[in-house]
N, C-alpha and C positions, 0 to 999 in steps of 0.2 A: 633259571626261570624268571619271567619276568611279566609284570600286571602290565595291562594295553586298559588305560580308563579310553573305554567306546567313545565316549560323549566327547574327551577333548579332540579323539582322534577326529570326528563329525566337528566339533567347533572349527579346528585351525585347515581343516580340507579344502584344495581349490576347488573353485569348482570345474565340473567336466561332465563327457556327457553322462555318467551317470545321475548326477545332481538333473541335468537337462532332462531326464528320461523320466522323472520324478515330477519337475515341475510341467512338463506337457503330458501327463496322466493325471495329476488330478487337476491341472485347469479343464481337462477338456472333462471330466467328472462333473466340475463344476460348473462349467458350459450349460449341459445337458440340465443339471439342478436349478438351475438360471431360468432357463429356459421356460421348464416345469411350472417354477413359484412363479411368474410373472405371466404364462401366457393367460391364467384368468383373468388378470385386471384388463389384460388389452380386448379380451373377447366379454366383459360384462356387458359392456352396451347391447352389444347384440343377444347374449345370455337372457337377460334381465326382456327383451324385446319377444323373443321365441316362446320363454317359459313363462311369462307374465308375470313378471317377481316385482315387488316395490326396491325402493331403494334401501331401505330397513333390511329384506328379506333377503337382497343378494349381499348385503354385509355379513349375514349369517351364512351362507354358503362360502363366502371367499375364506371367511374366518374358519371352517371345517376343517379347510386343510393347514392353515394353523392350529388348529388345534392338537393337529394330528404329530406335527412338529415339533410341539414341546412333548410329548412321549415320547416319540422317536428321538431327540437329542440327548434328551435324560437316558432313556434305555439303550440305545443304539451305541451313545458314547461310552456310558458306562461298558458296555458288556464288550467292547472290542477292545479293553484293557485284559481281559480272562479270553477269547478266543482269537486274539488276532487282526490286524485294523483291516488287512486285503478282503480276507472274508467278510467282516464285517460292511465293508465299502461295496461288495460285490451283491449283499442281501441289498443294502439302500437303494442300490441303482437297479435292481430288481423292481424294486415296489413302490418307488416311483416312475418308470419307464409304465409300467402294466398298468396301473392305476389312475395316472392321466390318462393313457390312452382308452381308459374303461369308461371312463367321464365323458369321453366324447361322443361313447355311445348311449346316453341317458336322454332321456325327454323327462324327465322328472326329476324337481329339484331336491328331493329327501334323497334319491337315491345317486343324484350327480354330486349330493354332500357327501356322502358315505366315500362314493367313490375318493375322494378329492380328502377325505381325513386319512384313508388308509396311505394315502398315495404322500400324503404329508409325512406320515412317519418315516420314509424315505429320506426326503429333502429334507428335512432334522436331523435326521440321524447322520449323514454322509459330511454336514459340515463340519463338526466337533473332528472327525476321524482323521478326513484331509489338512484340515491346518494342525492336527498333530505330526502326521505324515511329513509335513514339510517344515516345521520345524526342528523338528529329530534330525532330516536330512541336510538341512542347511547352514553352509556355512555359517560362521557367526557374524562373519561382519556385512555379511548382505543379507541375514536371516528376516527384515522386515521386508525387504525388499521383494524376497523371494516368495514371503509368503502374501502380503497384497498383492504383488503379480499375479500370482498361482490365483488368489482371489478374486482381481478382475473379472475373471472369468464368468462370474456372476452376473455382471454388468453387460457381457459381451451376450451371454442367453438372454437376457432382457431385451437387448439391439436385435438380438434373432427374432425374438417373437415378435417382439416388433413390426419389423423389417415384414415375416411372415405373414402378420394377421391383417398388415394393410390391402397384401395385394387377395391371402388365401380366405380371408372370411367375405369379402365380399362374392369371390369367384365361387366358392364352394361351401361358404357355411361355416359357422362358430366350429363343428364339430371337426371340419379340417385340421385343424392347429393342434388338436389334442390328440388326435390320433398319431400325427405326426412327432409325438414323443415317445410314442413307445419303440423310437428305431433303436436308440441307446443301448437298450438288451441286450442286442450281439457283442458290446466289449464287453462281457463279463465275464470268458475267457482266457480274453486277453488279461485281462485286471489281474487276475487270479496268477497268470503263470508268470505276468512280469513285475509286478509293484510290490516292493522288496518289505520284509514284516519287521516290526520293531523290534530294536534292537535289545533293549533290555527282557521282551519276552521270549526273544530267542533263548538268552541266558538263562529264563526260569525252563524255557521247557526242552533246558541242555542239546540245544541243536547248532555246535558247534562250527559244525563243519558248512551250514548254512549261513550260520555268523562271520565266518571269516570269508567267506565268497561273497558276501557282502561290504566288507571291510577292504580287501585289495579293490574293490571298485571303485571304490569312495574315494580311497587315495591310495593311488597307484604304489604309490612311493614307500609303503609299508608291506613288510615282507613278512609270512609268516612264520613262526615259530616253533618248532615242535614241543615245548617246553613252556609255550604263554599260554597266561590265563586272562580272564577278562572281568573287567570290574565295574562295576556300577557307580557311581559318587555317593555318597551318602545321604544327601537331601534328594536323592531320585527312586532310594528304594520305597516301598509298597508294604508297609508291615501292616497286617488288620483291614479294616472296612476300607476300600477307597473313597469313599464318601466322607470317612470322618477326615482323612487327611487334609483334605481342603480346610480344615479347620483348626489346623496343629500348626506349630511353631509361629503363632502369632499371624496366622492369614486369614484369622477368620472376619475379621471385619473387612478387608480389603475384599473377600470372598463376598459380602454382602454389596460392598461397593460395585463391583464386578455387576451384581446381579440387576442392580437398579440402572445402571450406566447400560445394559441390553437390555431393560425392559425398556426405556425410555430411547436409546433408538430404535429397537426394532416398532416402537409404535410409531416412529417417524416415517420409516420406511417404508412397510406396509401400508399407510395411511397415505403416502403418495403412489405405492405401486398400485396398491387398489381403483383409487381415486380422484388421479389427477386427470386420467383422458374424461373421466366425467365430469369436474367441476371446469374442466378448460374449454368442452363443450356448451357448460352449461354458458358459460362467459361468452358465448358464442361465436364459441369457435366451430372450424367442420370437423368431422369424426375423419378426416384425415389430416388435417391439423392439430388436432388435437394427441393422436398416437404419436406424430414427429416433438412434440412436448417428453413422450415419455422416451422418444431413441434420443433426445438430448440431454433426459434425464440419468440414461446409463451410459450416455458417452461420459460425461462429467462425474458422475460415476469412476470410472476408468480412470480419469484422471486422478480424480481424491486418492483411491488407491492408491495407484504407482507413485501418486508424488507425496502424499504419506505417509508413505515406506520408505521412501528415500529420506526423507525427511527424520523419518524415526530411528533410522539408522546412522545419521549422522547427527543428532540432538536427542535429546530426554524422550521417549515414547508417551510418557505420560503427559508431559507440558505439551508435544502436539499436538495430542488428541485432545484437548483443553482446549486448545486456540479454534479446532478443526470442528466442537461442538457449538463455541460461540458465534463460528460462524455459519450454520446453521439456525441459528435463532434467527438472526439478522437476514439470513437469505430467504428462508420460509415464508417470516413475517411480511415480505416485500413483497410475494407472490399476490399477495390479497389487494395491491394496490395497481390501478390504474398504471400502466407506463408504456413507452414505445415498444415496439413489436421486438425489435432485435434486444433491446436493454431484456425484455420477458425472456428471451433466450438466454440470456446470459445467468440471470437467476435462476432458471429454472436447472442450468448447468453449476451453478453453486450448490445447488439443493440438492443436486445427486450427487458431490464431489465431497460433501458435508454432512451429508446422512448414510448414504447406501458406499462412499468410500470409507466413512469414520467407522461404520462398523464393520469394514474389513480390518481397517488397522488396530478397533478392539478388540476382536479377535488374533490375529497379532500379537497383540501384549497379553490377553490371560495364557496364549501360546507360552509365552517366555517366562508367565509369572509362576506357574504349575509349574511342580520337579514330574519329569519324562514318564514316570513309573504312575503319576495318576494324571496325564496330561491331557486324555481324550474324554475321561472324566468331567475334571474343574471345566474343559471347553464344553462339553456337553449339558452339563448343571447350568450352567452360566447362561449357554443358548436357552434349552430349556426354560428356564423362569422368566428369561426376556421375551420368549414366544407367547407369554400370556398378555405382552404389550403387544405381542402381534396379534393376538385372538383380537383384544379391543379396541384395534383402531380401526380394521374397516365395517367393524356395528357403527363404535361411536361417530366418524367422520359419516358412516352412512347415516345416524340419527341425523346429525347438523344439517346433512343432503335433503334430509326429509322435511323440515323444519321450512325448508327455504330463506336462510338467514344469509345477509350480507358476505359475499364472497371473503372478505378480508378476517373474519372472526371464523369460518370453517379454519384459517391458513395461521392465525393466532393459536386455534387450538392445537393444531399439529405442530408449531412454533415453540409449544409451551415445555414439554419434556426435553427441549436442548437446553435450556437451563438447569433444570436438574440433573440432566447426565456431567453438564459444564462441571457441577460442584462434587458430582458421585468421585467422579474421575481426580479430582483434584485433593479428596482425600483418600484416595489408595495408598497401600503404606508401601513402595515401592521395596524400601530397603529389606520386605519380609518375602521378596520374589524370589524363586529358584536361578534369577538369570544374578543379580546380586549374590547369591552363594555360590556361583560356579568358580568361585577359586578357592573355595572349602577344599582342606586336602584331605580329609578322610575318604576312602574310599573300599568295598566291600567285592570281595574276588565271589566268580560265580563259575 
């Protein structure tokens, strides 16, 4: 007889195309979630124009479906550690595919909120689950890489809607763009019969035989046993409340660290997805100058990620994401100044590569910092409490909007929480992570 620990066999895996079939199922998830969260900021103008909203009053609507988001990361994450992440990834993309697309059909902005919070508990919920997904499956030593890649994706549905709402809102109407999300629905299917289930829940809910059809995938090179069992590491089991675990063996401060380092980007983020095509026009720019501001803003995006991850994986994850929020400060801050056109490009590609990449790559590291068994969890807590800096930034940036106050003090205030996440991130206690005890040799047969 002999113990197969799952997690080293997934650490030391080449990769192949089953790793491949992973990470283009949940980027293209993430695509579609991308897509989702961003096509409101690029269709406010015109929102705010149709339904006669103040500036105030459509910060309240974008922020709905944040709001919706921190339930859905909390609830969603949590509960696809007890029923399963495919399922659980398969409800997300349910209820945000149907619920943007309900919003499209609204003339009323109480009921294009509602729409737009339920449809949020989706795109909450589906983050936590995916970068658990791809952490589990990915090898170790390109595990950042794979998972801001897999993350990009977010960046790239930004560029779509983008891309979309230039040519579709003016040809057909705000209501174009929304509708055009509920196509997603049809993978859910697919989702279901091929995106493989965690591996330690297999082992609770003794489906062995799916365990190991999963395992010769992963790596060819292991042969099954009639005589093997399978074991879990000991900092990955699950004993008691998953909630309280985020708080055991000395992580509970870095858990709080975690929480402020997402609040303070997601308020960055949202407060440019929200509000950049608005304050770029306000600066007078045209509302299609103004959108190519935001497809630059997720191309550099794109970048931050993949080079991030690459980064993170060849140095400290924590000291990049350090460097990756200070610069953020610096690049924000500069947005509010006067400068040549192409230099404004370059910034405003910092700013997505430094905000909307750095919170791929924190997510990322609470990936690696959570043991497997409450991983969609700690990610989902973590999103969760950072979404109520998503709820506040497009009220508050849309209060500054309302106020009429000097461009460069809106671009200060959204400047301001890269500092703070600078110093969150910097006292995480790295050494109390689960990626730090993966060479713990205890391990627990199942």
């Amino acid at each position: 007889m002999q113990h197969i620990d799952i997690h080293k066999l997934a650490d030391n895996a080449r990769f192949n195309r089953f790793h491949a079939g992973i990470l283009a199922w949940c980027a293209i998830i993430i695509i579609c979630d991308g897509y989702d969260l961003a096509v409101a900021g690029i269709a406010l103008p015109s929102i705010m124009k149709s339904m006669g909203v103040t500036a105030q009053n459509a910060g309240f609507m974008v922020s709905s479906a944040l709001f919706g988001m921190m339930f859905g990361a909390i609830f969603l994450g949590t509960v696809a550690d007890r029923i399963g992440r495919p399922r659980a990834i398969a409800i997300c993309l349910a209820l945000f595919s149907v619920f943007t697309a309900a919003a499209g059909l609204t003339t009323d902005p109480y009921v294009f909120s509602a729409m737009r919070f339920l449809a949020g508990l989706g795109i909450g919920g589906v983050m936590p689950n995916v970068v658990a997904q791809m952490t589990e499956y990915s090898p170790r030593k390109i595990r950042s890489t794979m998972v801001t890649l897999m993350f990009s994706g977010y960046a790239v549905g930004g560029m779509l809607a983008a891309l979309l709402g230039k040519g579709m809102i003016e040809a057909y109407g705000w209501q174009s763009v929304f509708l055009a999300a509920g196509v997603p629905v049809v993978l859910i299917p697919f989702i279901l019969k091929t995106l493989p289930e965690s591996m330690p829940f297999l082992i609770r809910q003794a489906r062995i035989g799916e365990l190991q059809s999963i395992l010769t995938r992963m790596e060819p090179q292991y042969v099954v046993g009639a005589t093997d069992r399978y074991a879990v590491p000991a900092h990955d089991r699950a004993e008691g409340a998953p909630i309280g675990k985020l708080f055991q063996d000395g992580r509970g401060f870095s858990t709080v660290m975690f929480w402020i380092a997402f609040f303070m980007c997601l308020f960055m983020v949202y407060a440019l997805s929200s509000w950049l095509a608005k304050l770029m026009a306000s600066a007078g720019y045209s509302l299609g100058s103004a959108l190519t501001f935001v497809l630059v803003l997720n191309f550099g995006a794109v970048i931050g990620a993949v080079g991030g991850g690459w980064l993170a994986d060849r140095f400290h994850i924590k000291y990049v994401l350090v460097g990756m929020y200070a610069l953020a400060a610096v690049s924000i801050t500069l947005l509010g100044y006067k400068v040549p056109t192409e230099v404004l490009y370059v910034l405003v590609g910092l700013a997505g590569a430094s905000t909307i990449g750095t919170q791929i790559v924190t997510y990322a590291y609470a990936g690696q910092f959570y043991p497997a068994a409450v991983r969609s969890t700690g990610i989902g807590w973590a999103s969760g409490v950072g979404r109520s800096g998503a709820i506040l930034a497009p009220i508050v940036i849309g209060t500054l909007v309302g106020m009429q106050l000097p461009l460069e003090q809106n671009f200060v205030a959204i400047a301001i929480p890269a500092v703070i996440a600078t110093v969150a991130v910097s006292l995480i206690r790295h050494g109390r992570s689960a990626s730090a005890a993966v060479q713990a040799p205890q391990a627990q047969a199942a």
